[in-house]
LUMVO-390012 format. One line per 10 residues: number of its first residue (from 1); for each residue x, y, z of N, C-alpha, C. Coordinates in nm, 3 decimals. Layout:
<recs>
NUM> X:Y:Z:X:Y:Z:X:Y:Z; ...
</recs>
This chain:
<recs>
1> -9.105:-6.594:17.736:-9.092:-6.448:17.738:-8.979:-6.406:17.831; -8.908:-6.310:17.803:-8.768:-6.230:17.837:-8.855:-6.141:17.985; -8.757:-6.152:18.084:-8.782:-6.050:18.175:-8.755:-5.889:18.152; -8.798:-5.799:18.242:-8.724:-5.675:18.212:-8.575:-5.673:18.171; -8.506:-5.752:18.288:-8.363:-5.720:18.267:-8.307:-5.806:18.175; -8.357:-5.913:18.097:-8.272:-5.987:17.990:-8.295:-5.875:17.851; -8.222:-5.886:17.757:-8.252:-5.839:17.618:-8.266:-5.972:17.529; -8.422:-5.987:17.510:-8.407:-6.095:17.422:-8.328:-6.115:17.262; -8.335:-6.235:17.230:-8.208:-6.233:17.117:-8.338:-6.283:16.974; -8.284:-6.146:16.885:-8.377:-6.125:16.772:-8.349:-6.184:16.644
11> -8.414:-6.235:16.550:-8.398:-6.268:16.436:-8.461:-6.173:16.328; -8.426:-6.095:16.247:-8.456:-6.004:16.126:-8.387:-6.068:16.022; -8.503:-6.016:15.880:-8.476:-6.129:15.768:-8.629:-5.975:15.710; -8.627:-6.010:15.540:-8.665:-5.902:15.460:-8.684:-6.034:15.366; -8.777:-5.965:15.236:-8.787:-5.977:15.136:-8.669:-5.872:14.994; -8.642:-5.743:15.052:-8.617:-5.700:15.004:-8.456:-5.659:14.957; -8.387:-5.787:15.061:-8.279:-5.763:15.038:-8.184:-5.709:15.150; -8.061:-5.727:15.180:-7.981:-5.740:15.280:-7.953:-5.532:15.273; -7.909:-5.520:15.166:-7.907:-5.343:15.158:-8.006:-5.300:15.144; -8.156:-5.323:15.126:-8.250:-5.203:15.138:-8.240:-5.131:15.286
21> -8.332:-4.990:15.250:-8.330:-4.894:15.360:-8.408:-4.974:15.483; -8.521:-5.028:15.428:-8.616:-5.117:15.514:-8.558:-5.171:15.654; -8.514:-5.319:15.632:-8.414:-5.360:15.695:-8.271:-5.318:15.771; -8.280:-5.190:15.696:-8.123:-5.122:15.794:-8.185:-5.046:15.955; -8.341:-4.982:15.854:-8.425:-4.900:16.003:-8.490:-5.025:16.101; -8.531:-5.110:16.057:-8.558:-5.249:16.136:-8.461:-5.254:16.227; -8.330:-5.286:16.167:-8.206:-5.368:16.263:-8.160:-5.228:16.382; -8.187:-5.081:16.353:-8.140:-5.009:16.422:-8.229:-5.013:16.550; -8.349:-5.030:16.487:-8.485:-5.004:16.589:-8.495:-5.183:16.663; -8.480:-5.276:16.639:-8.409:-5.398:16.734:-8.321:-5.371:16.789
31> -8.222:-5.322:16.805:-8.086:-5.340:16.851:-8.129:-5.227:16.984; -8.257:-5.158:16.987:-8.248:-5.108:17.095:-8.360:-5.218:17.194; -8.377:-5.287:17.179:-8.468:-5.378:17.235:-8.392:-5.498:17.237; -8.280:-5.586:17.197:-8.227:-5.674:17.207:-8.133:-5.667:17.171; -8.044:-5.830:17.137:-7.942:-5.854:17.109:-7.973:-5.890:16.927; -7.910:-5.883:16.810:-8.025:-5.918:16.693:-7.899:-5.956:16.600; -7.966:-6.025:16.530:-7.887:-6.118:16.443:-7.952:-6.116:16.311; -7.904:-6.063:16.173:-8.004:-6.023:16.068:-7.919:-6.154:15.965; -8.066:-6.218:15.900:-8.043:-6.310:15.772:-8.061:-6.289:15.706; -8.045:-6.233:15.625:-8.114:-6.181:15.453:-8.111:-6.186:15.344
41> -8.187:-6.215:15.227:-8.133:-6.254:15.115:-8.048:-6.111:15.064; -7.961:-6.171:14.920:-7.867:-6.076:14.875:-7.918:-6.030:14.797; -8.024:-5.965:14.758:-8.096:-5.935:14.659:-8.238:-5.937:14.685; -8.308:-5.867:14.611:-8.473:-5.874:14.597:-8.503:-5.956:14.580; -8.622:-6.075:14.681:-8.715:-6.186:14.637:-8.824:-6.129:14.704; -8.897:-5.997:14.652:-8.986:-5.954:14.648:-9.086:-6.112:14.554; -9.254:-6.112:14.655:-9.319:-6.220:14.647:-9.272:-6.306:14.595; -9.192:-6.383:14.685:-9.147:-6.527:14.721:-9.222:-6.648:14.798; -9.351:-6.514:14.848:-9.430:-6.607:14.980:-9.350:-6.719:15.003; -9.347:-6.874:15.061:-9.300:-6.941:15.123:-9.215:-7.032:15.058
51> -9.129:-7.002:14.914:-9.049:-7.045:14.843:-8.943:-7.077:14.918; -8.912:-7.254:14.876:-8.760:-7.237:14.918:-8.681:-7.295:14.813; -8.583:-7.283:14.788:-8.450:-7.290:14.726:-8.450:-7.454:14.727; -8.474:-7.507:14.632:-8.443:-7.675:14.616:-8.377:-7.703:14.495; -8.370:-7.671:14.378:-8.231:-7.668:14.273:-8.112:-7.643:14.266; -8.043:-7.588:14.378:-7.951:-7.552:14.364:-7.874:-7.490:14.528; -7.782:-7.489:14.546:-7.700:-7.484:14.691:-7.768:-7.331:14.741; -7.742:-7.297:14.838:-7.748:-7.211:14.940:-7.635:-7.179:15.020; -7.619:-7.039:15.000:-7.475:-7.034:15.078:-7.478:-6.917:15.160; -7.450:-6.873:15.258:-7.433:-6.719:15.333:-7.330:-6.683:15.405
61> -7.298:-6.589:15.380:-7.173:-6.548:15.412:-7.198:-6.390:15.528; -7.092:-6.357:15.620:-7.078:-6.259:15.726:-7.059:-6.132:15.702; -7.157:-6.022:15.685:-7.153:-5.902:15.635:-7.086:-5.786:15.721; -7.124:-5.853:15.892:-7.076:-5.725:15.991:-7.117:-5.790:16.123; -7.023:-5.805:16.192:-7.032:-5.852:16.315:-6.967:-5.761:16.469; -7.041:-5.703:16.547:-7.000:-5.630:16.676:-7.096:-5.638:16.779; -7.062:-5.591:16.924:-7.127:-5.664:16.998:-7.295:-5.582:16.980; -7.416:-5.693:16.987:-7.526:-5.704:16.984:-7.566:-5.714:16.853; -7.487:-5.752:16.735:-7.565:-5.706:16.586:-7.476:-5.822:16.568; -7.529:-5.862:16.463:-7.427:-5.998:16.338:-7.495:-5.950:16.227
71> -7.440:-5.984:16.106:-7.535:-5.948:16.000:-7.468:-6.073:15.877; -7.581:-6.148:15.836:-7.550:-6.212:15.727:-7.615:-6.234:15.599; -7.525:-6.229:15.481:-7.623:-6.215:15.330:-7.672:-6.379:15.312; -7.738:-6.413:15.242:-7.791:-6.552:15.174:-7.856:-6.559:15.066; -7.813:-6.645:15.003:-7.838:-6.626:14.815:-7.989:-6.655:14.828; -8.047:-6.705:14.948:-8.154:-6.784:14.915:-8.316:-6.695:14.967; -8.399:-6.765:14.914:-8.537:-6.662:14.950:-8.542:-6.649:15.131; -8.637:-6.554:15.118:-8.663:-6.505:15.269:-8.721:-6.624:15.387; -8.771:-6.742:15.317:-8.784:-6.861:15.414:-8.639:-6.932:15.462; -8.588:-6.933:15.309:-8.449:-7.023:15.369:-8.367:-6.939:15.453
81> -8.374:-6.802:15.444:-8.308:-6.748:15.540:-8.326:-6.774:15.705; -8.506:-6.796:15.739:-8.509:-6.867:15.850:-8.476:-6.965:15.876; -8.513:-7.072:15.790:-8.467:-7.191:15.806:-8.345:-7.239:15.843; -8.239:-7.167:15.762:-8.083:-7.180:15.730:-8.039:-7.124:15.926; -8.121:-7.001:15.998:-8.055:-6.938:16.065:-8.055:-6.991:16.161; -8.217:-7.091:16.200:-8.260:-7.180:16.265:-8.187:-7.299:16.322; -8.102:-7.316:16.185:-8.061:-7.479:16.169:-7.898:-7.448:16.194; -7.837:-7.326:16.100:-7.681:-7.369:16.134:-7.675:-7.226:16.217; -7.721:-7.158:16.247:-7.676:-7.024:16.313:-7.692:-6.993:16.415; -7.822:-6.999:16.453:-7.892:-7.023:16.653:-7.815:-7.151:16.708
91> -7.771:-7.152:16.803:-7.743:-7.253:16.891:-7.911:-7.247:16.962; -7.916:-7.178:17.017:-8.078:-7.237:17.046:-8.169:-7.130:17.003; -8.312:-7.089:17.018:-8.422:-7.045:16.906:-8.422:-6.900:16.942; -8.418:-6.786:16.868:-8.448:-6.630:16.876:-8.616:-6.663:16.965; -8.596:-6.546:17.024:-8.728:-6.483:17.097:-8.815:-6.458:17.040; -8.751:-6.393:16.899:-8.855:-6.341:16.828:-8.837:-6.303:16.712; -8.882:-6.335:16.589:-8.844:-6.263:16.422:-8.915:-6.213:16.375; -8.848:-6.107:16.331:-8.949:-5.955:16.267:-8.889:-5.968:16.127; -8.961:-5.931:16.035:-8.937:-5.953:15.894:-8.965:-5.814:15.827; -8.891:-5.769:15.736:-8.913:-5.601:15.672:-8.806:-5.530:15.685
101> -8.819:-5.401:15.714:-8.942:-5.339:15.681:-8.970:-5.360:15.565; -9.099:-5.437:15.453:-9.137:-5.421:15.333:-9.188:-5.283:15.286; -9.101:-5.301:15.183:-9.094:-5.123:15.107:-9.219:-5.191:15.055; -9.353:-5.170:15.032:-9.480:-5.176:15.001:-9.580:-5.215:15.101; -9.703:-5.260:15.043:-9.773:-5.304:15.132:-9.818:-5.441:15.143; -9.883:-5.505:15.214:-9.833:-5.680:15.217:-10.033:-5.687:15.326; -10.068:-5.597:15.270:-10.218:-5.635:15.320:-10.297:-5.697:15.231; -10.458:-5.726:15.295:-10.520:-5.789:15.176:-10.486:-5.877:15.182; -10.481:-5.942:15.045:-10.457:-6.091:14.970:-10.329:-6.075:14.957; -10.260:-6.022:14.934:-10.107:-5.970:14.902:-10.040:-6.060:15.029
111> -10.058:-6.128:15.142:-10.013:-6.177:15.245:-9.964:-6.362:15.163; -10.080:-6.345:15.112:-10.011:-6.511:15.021:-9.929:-6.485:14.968; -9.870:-6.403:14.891:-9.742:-6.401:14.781:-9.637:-6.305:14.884; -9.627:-6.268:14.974:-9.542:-6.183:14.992:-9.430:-6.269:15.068; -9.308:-6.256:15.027:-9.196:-6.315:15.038:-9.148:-6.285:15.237; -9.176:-6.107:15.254:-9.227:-6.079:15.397:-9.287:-6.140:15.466; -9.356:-6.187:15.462:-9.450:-6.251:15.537:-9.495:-6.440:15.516; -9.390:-6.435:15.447:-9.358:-6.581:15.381:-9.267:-6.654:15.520; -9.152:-6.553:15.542:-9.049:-6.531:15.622:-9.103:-6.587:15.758; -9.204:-6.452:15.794:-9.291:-6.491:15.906:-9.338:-6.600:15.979
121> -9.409:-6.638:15.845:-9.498:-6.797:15.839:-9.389:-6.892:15.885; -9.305:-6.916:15.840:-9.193:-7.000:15.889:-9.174:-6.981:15.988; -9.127:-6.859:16.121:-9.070:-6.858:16.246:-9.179:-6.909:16.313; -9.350:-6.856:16.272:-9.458:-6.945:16.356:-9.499:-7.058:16.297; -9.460:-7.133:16.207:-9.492:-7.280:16.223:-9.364:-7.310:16.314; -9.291:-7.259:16.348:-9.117:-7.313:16.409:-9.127:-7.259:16.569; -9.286:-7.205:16.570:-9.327:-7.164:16.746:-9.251:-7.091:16.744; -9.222:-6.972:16.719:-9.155:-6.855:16.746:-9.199:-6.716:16.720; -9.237:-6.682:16.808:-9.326:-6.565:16.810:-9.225:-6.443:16.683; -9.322:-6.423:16.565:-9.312:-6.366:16.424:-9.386:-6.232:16.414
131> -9.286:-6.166:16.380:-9.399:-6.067:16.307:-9.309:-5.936:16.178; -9.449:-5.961:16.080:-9.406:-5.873:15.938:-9.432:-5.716:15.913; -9.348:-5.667:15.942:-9.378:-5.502:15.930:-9.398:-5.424:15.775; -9.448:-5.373:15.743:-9.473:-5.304:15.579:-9.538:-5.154:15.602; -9.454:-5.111:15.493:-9.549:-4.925:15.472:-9.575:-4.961:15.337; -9.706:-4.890:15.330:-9.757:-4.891:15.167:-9.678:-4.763:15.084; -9.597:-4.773:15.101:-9.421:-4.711:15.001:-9.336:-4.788:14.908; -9.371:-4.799:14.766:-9.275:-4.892:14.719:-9.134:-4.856:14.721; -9.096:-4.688:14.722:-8.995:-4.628:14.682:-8.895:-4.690:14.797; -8.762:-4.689:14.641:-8.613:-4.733:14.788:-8.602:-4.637:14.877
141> -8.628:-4.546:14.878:-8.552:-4.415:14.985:-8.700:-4.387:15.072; -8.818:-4.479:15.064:-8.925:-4.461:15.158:-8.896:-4.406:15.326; -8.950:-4.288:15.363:-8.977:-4.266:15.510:-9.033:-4.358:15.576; -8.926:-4.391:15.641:-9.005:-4.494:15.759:-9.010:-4.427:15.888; -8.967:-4.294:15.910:-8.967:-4.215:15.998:-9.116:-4.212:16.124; -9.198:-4.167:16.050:-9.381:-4.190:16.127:-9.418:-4.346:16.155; -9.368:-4.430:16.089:-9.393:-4.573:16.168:-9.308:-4.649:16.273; -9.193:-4.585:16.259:-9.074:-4.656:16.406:-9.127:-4.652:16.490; -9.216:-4.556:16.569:-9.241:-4.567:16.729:-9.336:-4.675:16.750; -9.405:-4.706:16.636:-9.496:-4.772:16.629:-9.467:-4.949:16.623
151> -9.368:-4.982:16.545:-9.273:-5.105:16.527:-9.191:-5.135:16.673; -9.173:-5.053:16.749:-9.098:-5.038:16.904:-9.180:-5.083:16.922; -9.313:-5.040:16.940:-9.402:-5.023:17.020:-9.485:-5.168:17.027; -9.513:-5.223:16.897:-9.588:-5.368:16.877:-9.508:-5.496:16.928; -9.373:-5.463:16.880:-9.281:-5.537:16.956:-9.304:-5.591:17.067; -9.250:-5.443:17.172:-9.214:-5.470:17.278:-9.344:-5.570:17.383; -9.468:-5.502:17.291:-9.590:-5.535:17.366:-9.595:-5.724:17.327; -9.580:-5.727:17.221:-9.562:-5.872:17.210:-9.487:-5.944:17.209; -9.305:-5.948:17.290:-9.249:-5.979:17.363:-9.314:-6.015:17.511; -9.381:-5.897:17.525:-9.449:-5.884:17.710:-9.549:-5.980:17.695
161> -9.649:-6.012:17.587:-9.751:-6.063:17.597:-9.759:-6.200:17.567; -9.701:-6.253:17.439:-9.695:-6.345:17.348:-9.815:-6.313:17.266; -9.837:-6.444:17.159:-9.902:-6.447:17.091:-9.994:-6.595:17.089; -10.124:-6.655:17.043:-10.185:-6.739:17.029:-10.121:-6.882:17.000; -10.116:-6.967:16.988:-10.096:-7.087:16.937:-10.023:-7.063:16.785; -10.002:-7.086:16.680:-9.963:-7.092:16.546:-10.019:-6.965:16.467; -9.976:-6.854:16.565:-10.054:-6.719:16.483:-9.943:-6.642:16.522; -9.911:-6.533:16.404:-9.790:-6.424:16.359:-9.922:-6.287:16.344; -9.827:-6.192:16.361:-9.872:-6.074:16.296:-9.835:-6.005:16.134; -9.936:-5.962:16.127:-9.901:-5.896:15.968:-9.931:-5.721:15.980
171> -9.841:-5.666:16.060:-9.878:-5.526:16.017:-9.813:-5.419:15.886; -9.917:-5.365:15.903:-9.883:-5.267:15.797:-9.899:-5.125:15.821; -9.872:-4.980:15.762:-9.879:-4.870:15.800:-9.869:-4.798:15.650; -9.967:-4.679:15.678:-10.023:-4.575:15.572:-9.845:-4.482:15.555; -9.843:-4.424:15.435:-9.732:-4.307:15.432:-9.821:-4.226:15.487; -9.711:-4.154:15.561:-9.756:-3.983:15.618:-9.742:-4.028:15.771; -9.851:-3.914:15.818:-9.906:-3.906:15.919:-9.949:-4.029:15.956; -9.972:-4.068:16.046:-10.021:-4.229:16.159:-10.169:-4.170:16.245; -10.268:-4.228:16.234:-10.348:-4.154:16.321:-10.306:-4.270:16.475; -10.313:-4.404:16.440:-10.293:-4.461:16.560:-10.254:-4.632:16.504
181> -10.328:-4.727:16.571:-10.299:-4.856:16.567:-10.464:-4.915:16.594; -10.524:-5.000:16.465:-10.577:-5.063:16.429:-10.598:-5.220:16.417; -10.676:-5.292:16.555:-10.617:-5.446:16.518:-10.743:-5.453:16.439; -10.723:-5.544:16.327:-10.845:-5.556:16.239:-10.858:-5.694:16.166; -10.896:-5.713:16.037:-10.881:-5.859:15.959:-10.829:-5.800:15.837; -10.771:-5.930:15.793:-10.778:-5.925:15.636:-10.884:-5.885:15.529; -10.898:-5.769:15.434:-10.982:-5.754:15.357:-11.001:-5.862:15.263; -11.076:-5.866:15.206:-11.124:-5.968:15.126:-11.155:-5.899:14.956; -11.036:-5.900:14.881:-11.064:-5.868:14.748:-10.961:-5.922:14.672; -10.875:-5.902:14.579:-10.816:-5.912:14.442:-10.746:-5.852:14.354
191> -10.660:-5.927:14.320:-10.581:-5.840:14.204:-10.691:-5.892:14.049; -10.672:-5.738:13.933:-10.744:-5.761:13.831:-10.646:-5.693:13.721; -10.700:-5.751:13.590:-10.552:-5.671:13.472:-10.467:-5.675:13.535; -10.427:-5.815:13.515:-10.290:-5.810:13.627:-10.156:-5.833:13.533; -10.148:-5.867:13.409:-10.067:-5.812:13.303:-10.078:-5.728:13.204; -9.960:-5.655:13.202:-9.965:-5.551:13.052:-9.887:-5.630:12.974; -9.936:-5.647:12.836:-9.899:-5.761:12.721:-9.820:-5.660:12.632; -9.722:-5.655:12.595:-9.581:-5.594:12.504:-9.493:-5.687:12.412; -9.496:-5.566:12.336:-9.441:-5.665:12.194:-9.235:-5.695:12.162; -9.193:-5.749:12.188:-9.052:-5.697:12.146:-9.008:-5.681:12.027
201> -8.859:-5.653:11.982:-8.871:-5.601:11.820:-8.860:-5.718:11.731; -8.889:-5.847:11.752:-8.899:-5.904:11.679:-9.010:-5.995:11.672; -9.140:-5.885:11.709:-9.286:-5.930:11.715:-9.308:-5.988:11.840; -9.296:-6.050:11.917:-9.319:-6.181:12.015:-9.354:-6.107:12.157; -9.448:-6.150:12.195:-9.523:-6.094:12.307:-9.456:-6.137:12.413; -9.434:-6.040:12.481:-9.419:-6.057:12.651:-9.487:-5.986:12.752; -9.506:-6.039:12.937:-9.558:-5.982:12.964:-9.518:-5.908:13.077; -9.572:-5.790:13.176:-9.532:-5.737:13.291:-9.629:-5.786:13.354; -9.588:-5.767:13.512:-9.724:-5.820:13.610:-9.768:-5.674:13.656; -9.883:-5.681:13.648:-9.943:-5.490:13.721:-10.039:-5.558:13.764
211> -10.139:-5.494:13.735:-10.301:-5.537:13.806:-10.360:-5.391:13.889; -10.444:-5.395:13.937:-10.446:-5.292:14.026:-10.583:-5.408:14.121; -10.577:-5.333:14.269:-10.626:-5.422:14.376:-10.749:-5.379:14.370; -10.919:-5.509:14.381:-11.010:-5.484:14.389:-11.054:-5.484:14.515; -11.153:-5.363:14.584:-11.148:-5.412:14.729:-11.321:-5.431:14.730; -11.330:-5.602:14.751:-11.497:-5.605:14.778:-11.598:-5.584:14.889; -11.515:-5.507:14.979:-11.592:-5.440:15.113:-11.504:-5.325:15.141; -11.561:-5.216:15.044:-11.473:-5.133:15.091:-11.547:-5.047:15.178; -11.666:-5.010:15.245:-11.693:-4.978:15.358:-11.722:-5.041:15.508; -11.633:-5.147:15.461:-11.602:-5.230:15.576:-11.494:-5.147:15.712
221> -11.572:-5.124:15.782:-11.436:-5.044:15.900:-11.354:-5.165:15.982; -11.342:-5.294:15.970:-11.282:-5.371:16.048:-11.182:-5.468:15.997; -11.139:-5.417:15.842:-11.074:-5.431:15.738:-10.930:-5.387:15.758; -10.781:-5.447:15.756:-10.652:-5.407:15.699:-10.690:-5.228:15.605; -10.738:-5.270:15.516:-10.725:-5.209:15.374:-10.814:-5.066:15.448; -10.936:-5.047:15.505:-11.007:-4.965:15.545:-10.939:-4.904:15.651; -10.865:-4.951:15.747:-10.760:-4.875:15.854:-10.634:-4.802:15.805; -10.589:-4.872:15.670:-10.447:-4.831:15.627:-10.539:-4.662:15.519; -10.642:-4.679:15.458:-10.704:-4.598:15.382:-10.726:-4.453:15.483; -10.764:-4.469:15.626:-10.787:-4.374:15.711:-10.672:-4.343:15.811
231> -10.566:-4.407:15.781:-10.415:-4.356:15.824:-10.404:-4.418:16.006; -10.452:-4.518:15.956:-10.383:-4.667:16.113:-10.325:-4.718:16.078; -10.232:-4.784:16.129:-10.120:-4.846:16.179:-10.225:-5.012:16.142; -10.236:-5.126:16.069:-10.326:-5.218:16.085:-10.247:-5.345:16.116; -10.255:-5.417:16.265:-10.232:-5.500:16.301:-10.345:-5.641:16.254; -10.323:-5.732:16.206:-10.370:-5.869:16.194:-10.316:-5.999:16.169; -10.353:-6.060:16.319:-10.333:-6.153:16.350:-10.381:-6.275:16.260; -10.288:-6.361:16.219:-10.260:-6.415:16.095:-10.199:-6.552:16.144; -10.296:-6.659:16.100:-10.257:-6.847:16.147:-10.231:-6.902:16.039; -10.127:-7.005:16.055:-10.070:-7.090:15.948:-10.169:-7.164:15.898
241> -10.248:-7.203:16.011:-10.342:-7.303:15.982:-10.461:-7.237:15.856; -10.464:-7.293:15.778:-10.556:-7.288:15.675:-10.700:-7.337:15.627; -10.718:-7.424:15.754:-10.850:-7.540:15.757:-10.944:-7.399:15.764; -11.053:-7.406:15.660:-11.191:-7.336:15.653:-11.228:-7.428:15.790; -11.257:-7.425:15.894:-11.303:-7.510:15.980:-11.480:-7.460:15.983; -11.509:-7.330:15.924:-11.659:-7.342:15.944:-11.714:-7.384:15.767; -11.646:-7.442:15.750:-11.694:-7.554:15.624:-11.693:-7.674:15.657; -11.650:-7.722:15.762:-11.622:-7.885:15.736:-11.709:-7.960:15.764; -11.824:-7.869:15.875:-11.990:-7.953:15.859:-12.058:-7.958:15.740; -12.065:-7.859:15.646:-12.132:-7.860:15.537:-12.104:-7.933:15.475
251> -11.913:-7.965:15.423:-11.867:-8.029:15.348:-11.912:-8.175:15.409; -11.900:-8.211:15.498:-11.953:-8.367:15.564:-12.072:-8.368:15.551; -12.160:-8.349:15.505:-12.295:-8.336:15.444:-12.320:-8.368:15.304; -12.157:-8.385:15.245:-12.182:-8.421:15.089:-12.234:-8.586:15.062; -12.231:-8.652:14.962:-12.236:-8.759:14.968:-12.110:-8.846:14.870; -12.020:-8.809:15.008:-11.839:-8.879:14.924:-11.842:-9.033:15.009
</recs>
């Protein structure tokens, strides 16, 4: 952790692309808290979750460079962007990588596929204190206006604080009004009708991905999905590690 008087040196990286609005209010709102260095793919790899680029080269090139900002595009998904920045770009490791702003929302189950938070996962398996910012706004020209103080604000506190062993944050924030900041869990539900089936003009079916999200505790108050519904800010703390560990007595009880 950075003292008062150092400005630690930041890593920003998106799902959504090197020009979304997202990422431009990110890099403005770092640059007052550090020194920051942005990787980003050149294009939308909206849910990419932890895809990386193995068919084919990877290349990135220098978008804007002055003192405290660098900015670079990369053909490749939002992991290789860490990876890549990690390996040929840091001489030694960022303080800290913030990923977003995701123009949607990346709560729920939505945390496995999201290319945001894919990003994430990578800086904390790489011990580097991570974290994924999202408004439930798909629109390009989304207000991110009511959540900045709030993105300062989680930051700075977890710069000051750190974070657990192999655990990132996943926050997210309601449009509108903010009532406050919510640390909570992941809800527990589902996407359902998750394609619309269409014909083209020469008969042959294709499909879109939609769905709409099932929530199976929805009067759960200690829920992502139940804080973002009542207009919090929902912080959750989120581990790479994947071991069900309160299964593994039961499961050793089988007869393998």
């Amino acid at each position: 952790m950075k003292s008062e008087l150092e400005r630690p040196l930041i890593l920003i990286t998106n799902d959504d692309g090197a020009d979304a609005k997202g990422i431009a209010v990110l890099t403005e709102l770092m640059t007052q808290i550090g020194d920051v260095v942005v990787v980003a793919p050149d294009g939308p790899r909206s849910a990419q979750s932890n895809a990386l680029t193995v068919t084919h080269p990877i290349r990135f090139k220098l978008l804007e460079e002055k003192e405290g900002l660098v900015r670079y595009s990369c053909t490749g998904t939002p992991t290789d962007c860490v990876k890549l920045a990690l390996n040929e770009i840091f001489d030694t490791q960022p303080d800290i990588i913030v990923s977003g702003i995701n123009h949607g929302s990346n709560s729920a189950i939505n945390v496995i596929y999201s290319g945001t938070m894919g990003a994430v996962l990578e800086g904390c398996e790489n011990g580097i204190l991570s974290i994924g910012f999202s408004l439930c706004d798909y629109s390009l020209n989304a207000d991110f206006s009511s959540f900045e103080p709030f993105i300062l604000q989680i930051t700075r506190e977890a710069l000051k604080n750190g974070l657990p062993h192999a655990t990132c944050l996943n926050v997210n924030a309601p449009m509108g009004e903010i009532m406050g900041v919510r640390v909570v869990r992941q809800c527990d539900g589902r996407w359902t009708k998750e394609f619309e089936k269409r014909t083209d003009p020469h008969g042959r079916a294709y499909y879109w991905l939609t769905g709409s999200f099932e929530n199976h505790e929805p009067i759960s108050e200690d829920t992502d999905e139940w804080a973002l519904e009542h207009g919090f800010v929902s912080v959750v703390p989120t581990k790479i590690d994947l071991t069900a560990h309160q299964a593994i007595s039961t499961i050793q009880k089988w007869k393998l």
